[in-house]
DOGUNU-657318 format. One record per residue (C-alpha): residue in one letter; x, y, z. Coordinates in steps of 0.1 Angstrom, whole numbers, plus 5000, padded with zeros to 4 digits. Example, Ala and Ser with C-alpha at 12.3 -4.5 7.8 and 13.67 -1.06 7.14 Angstrom:
DOGUNU-657318
a512349555078;s513749895071;
END
This chain:
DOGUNU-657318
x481290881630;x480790531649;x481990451677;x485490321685;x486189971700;x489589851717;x491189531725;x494089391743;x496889111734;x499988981749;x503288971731;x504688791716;x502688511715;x499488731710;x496788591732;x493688841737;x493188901773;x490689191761;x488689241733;x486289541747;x489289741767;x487690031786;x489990331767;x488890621776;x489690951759;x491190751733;x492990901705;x494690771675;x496990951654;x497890791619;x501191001600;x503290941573;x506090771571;x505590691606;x504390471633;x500790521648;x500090621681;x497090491701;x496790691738;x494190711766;x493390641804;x491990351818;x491290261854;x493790221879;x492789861890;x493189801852;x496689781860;x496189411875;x494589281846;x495888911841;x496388641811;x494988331811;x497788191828;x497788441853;x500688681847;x500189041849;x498989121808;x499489531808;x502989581804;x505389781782;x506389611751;x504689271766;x500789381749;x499689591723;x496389761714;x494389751691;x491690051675;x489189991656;x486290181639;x483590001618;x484490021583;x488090111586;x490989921588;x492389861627;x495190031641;x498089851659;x499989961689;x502789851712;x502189941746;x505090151753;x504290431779;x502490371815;x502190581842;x499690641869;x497690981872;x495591001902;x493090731904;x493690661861;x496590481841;x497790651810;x498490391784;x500490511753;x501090261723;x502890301692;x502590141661;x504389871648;x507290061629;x508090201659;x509489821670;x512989951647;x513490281670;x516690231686;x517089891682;x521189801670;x521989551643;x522989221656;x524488921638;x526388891609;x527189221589;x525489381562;x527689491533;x527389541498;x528189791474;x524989771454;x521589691473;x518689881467;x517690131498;x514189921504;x516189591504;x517889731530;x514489811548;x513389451541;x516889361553;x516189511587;x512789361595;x514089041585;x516389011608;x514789211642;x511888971633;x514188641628;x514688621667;x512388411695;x510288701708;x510788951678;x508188821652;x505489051648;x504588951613;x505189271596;x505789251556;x507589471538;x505889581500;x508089421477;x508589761458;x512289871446;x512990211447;x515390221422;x518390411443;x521490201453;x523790221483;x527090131484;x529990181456;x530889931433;x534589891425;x535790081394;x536189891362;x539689991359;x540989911396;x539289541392;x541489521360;x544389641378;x543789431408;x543489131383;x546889251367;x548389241403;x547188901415;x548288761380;x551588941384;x551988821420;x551488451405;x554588451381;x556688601405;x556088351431;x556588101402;x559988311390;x561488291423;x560387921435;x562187861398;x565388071408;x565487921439;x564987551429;x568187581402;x570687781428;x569887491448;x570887301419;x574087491416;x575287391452;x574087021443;x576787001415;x579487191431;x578986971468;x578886661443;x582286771424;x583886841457;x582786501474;x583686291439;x587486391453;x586986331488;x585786751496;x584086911523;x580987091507;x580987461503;x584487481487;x585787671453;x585087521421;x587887671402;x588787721362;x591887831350;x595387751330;x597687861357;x597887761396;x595387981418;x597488171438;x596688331473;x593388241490;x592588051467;x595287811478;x592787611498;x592387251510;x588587301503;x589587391468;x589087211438;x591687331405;x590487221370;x593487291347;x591787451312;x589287711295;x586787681280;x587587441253;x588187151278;x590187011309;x593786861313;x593686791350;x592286791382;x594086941415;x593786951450;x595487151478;x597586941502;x598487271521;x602287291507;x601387191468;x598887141442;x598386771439;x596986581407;x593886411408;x593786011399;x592086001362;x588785811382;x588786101402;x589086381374;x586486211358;x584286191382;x584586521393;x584986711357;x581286541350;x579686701381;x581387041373;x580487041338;x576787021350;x577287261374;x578487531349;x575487441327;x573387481357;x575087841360;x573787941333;x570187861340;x570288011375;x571588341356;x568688321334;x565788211359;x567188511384;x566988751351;x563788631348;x562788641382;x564289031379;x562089141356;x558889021369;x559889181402;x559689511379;x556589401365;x554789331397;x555589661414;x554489831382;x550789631386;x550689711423;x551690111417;x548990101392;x546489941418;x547790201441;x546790521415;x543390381413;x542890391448;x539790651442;x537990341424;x537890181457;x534489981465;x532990131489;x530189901506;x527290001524;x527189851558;x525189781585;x526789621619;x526689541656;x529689821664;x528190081643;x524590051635;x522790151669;x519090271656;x517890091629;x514890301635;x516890601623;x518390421596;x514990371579;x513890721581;x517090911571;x516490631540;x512990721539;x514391091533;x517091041511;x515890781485;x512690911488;x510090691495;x507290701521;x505590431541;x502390371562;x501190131583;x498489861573;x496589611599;x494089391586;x491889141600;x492488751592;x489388571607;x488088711639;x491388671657;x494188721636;x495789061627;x498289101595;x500889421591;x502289541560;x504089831552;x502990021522;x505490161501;x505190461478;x508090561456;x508890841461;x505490921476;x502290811473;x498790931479;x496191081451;x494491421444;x491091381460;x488591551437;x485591431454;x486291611484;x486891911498;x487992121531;x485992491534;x487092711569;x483692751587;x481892441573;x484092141582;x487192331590;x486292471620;x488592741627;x491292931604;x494492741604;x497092951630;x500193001611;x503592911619;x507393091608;x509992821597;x513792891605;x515893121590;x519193041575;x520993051539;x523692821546;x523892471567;x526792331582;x526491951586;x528791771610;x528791381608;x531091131622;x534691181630;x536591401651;x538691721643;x539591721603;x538791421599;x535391461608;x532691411577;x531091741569;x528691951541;x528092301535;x524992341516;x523192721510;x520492851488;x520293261480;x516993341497;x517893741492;x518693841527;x521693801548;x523993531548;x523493331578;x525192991589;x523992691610;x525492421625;x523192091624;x525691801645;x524491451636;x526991191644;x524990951638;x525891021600;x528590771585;x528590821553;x529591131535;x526391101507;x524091071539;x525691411553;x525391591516;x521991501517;x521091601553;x522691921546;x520591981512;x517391881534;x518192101561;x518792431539;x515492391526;x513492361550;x514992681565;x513192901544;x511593171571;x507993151551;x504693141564;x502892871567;x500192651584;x500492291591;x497892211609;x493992211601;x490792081626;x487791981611;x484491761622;x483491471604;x481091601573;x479791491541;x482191731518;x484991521534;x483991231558;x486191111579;x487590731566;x487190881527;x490791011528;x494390881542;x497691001546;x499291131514;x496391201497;x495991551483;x492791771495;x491892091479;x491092371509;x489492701509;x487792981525;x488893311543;x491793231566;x491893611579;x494793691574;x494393531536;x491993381513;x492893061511;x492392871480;x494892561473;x495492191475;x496992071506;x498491741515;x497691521543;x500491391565;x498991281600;x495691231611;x494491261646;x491191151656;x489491241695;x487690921700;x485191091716;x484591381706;x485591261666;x487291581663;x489591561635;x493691771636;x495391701603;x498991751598;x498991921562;x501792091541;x500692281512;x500892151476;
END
């Protein structure tokens, strides 16, 4: 194994201040679906180290470092952890998908009922990325993963909806229409009363005999007939029905006759009006049954999204899909970052190599008990009965036994089925080992293999023969020693 080499940049602008840093007992850790981790001590007068133009060049989240091993590809880190020990500084850096972890959504909101769950990754690193001091040139593989988030509205309530608004439009139209000819009606009947020298807001009245009673009014206007015509006109003098001059009958038995007309086209525009009223509350009850159909959008916003670091790995887990981390060198002086994207995993069966305990496995693998349980409680967001929640359970042959797993940070009801399906699982009370230390040999030399890929393993474990395939999901490398702790599950 050759030696390791590490160097040290400002952010965000990136200027090297160092490109042979003095790490020692480096070590750099490279998992799954996660961000790297680059860790050591360096001397304490290290800690004064300045940039060109002389401000102070080791800070948290102000430099990053950068590992590198001839032959491989360098790994990135953000400084993120210093602290003195004795006469040393301990420097911890993390790698550059770690720039997400608890980092809220800001700007304008994401919503949509139908968005792929790595457009939604892409999403996020656009925008951290779009602000001054938050472009770290990370690229997102342009891979879909072929799951959606968000509900689309139902077929039938965007009919409905359609129905409503249409509705809504001719009964706006129905009563502008009634209203525009009862305003018609009081035209004619002030226009009547006026031709004879009447106050508006008087009776307009039809009949063979004398109105009688109230309707003995000075506001009053009499026409003597039916409905096959008119013999006279009167008006109310307060002691007799007086007749009209024949101008004035004239005048006055033209506006009336309109205004009966009119009558008649007010009754049928406030029939109309009527049953479109019907109509429309029909459309709108019918809007109202569909109300299960309703979109339901994915989201992502300022009062609500707080971790956008969680947010990719509870996607990570649900859609599936797995990531790593990629640096490469442009030129002498220039990094590049990409995530690589594997739906839903990546990573192939290495049949080259192989992993033997007491060759380059140097010790067997200590085993470990997961957690017992046959049901899973999830809580998510909410309070009391309104609070989002999933049982999930799977008949593992013992006794039934419940667990409560609070994460409020769920939203989303499909998000808190899914934790709660996840959860279950992994609370199997097996056997297992997860962990393996090897040395850098020819069966399997260190740089030959990566995270995801599948190694076969055997030899005698004590306490069983082992004899499987196991896949990798960290790797830890002592830069010193080149001692090699892998992070396996078994396959």
């Amino acid at each position: 194994m050759s030696d390791w080499r590490f160097h040290l940049l400002t952010l965000p602008d990136r200027v090297w201040v160092d490109r042979d840093l003095p790490l020692q007992d480096a070590k750099v850790i490279t998992p799954l679906s996660g961000p790297a981790s680059i860790s050591g001590r360096l001397p304490l007068g290290y800690r004064g180290i300045e940039t060109p133009d002389r401000k102070r060049a080791l800070v948290e989240w102000g430099s990053a470092i950068v590992a590198e091993q001839e032959g491989r590809d360098p790994v990135f880190g953000i400084v993120d952890e210093i602290s003195t020990d004795g006469d040393w500084l301990s420097v911890g850096a993390g790698g550059f998908t770690s720039y997400p972890q608890g980092m809220p959504w800001t700007g304008p909101q994401l919503s949509s009922t139908k968005i792929d769950t790595l457009d939604v990754v892409r999403a996020i690193w656009d925008r951290l990325q779009s602000y001054a001091g938050g472009d770290l040139g990370v690229v997102v593989d342009p891979v879909k993963s072929g799951m959606y988030l968000g509900k689309p509205e139902g077929q039938a309530l965007t009919a409905a909806k359609q129905r409503q608004a249409y509705m809504q439009e001719q009964l706006d139209y129905t009563k502008a229409q009634a209203e525009g000819d009862a305003q018609l009606v009081e035209q004619y009947a002030t226009k009547a009363l006026t031709a004879v020298g009447l106050p508006k807001g008087g009776l307009l009245i039809r009949q063979q005999s004398a109105p009688s009673g109230d309707k003995r009014s000075k506001r009053n206007l009499w026409f003597k007939g039916n409905a096959d015509g008119l013999t006279g006109g009167y008006t109310w003098d307060g002691k007799k029905w007086v007749e009209l001059s024949t101008a004035k009958f004239n005048a006055a038995s033209d506006w009336f006759f309109q205004w009966l007309d009119q009558k008649e086209v007010l009754k049928d525009s406030k029939a109309m009006y009527s049953k479109t009223k019907t109509e429309f509350n029909d459309a709108k009850s019918k809007v109202s049954d569909l109300s299960d159909q309703k979109a339901e959008p994915y989201q992502l916003s300022w009062w609500e999204t707080h971790d956008l670091g969680s947010v990719i790995s509870d996607l990570a887990q649900e859609t599936p899909f797995e990531f790593r981390e990629e640096s490469k060198w442009v030129g002498d002086d220039v990094l590049s970052h990409r995530i690589v994207v594997g739906v839903p995993e990546f990573g192939v069966r290495r049949e080259d190599l192989r992993l033997e305990i007491g060759v380059n496995v140097t010790a067997p693998p200590p085993l470990v008990e997961s957690d017992y349980a046959s049901h899973v409680l999830v809580l998510g967001a909410g309070e009391g009965r309104s609070m989002l929640n999933s049982l999930a359970s799977k008949d593992r042959g013992r006794l039934r036994r419940t667990v409560v797993v609070e994460r409020k940070d769920l939203t989303r009801k499909d998000r808190v089925d899914a934790t709660a399906r996840t959860e279950v699982h992994a609370r199997d009370a097996e056997w297992s080992f997860e962990s393996l230390s090897l040395v850098d040999h020819p069966m399997c030399p260190y740089g030959s293999f990566d995270v995801g890929d599948y190694l076969y393993l055997n030899g005698d474990a004590g306490w069983t023969q082992l004899d499987q395939w196991v896949r990798v999901t960290e790797i830890a490398v002592d830069c010193v020693t080149g001692n090699i702790d892998l992070k396996v599950v078994s396959a």
